[in-house]
C-alpha positions in Angstrom: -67.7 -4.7 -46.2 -64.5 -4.6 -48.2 -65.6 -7.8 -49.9 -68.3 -8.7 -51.9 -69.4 -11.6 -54.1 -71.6 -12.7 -56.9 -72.7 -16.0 -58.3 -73.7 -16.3 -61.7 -74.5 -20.2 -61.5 -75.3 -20.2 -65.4 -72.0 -19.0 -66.0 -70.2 -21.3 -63.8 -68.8 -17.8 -62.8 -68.3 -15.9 -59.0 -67.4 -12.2 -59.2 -65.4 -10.9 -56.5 -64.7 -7.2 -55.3 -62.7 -6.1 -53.3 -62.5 -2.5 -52.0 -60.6 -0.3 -49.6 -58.3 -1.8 -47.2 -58.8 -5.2 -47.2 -58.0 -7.8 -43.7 -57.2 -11.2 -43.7 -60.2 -11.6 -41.7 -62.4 -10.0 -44.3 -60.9 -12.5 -46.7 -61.9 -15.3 -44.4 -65.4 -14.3 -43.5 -66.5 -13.6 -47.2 -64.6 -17.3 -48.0 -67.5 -18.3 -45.7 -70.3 -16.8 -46.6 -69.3 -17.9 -50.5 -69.3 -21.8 -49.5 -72.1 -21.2 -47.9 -74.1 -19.8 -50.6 -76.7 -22.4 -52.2 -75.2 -21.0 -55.9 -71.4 -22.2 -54.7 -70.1 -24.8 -56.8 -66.7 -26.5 -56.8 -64.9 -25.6 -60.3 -66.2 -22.1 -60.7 -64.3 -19.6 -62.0 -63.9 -16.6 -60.0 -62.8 -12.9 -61.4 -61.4 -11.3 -58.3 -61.2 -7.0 -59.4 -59.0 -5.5 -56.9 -59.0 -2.4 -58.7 -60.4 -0.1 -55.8 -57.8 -1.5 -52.7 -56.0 1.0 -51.0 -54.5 -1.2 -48.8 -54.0 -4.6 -47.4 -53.0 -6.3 -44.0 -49.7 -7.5 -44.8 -49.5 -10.2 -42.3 -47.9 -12.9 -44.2 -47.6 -15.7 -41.9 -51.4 -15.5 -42.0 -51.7 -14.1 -45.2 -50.4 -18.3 -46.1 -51.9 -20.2 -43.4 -55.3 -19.0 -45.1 -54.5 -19.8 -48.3 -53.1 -22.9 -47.5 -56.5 -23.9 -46.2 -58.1 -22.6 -49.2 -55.6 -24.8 -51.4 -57.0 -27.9 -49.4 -60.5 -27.3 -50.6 -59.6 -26.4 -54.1 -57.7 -29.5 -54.4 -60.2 -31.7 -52.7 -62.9 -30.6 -55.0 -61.8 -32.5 -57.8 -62.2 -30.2 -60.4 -59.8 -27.2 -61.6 -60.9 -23.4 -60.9 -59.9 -20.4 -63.3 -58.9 -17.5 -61.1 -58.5 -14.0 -63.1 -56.9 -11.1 -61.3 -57.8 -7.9 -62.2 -54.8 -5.5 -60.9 -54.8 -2.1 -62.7 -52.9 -0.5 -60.0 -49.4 -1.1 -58.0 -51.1 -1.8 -54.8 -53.7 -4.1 -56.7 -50.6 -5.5 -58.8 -48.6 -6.6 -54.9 -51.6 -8.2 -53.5 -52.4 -10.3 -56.6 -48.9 -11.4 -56.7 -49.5 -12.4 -53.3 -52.2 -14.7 -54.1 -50.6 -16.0 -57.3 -47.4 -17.0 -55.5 -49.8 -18.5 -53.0 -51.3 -21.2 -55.9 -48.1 -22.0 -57.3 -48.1 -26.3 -56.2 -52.0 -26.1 -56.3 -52.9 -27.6 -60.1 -56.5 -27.5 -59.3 -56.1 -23.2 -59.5 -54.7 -21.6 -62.5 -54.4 -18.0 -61.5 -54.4 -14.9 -63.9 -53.5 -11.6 -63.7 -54.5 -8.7 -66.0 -54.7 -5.1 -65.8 -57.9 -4.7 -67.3 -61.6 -5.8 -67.3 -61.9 -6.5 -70.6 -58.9 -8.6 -70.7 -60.1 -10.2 -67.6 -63.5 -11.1 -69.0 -62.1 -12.5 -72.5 -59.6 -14.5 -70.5 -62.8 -16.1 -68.7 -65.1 -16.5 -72.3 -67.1 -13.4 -70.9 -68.7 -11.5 -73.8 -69.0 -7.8 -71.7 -66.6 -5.5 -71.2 -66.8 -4.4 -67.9 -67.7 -5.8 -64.3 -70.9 -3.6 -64.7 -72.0 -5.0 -67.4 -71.4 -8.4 -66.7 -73.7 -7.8 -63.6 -76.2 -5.6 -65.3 -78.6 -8.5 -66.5 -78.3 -10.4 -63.1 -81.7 -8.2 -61.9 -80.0 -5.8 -60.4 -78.7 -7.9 -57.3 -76.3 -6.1 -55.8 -73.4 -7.8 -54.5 -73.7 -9.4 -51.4 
């Protein structure tokens, strides 16, 4: 799957990777399966590493109508979410400006973009440097 997540409840924290070419669908499906998960809580913050796409579907009629319903639960939650961006690469860079210009009325996200992990992890109080270590002491769940 082009998408996987992980919760780290006692970080307040979901990690989010996205790899290869990603689909709106995907997007959608793994949305799911997040709010889904026992672990979700409204308010975490997510770090969303788009470092490996290669690709997106650039349909962006849809590409808003999803967000749009994503905005709705954000700002029904109550509470305000920290979204960090990591976007080392052009493609990575295009789709995360997608997604920023996608927040920009929504007050309950603040989105973030940064080319590296480190930055990413400061800008969320993370002590690690990298996504692998920052997963290391979870037990060695992968992401699902």
């Amino acid at each position: 799957m082009p998408i996987q997540f992980r919760i780290l409840p006692d970080r307040g924290l979901v990690v989010v990777r996205y790899t290869g070419h990603v689909a709106i669908d995907d997007t959608l499906d793994a949305t799911r399966v997040y709010l889904a998960d026992p672990d979700y809580a409204p308010g975490q913050k997510q770090l969303v590493d788009f470092s490996t796409i290669t690709g997106y579907e650039k349909d962006y009629v849809r590409f808003m109508q999803m967000q749009a319903n994503k905005a709705g639960r954000f700002a029904n939650a109550g509470v305000q979410s920290l979204v960090v961006y990591i976007a080392p690469t052009p493609i990575s860079r295009e789709l995360s400006t997608l997604f920023i210009k996608s927040w920009d009325d929504v007050d309950a996200v603040v989105p973030m973009v940064q080319q590296s992990e480190a930055e990413a992890l400061t800008l969320l109080g993370q002590p690690e440097t990298t996504v692998e270590m920052l997963l290391a002491p979870a037990g060695g769940r992968a992401l699902q």
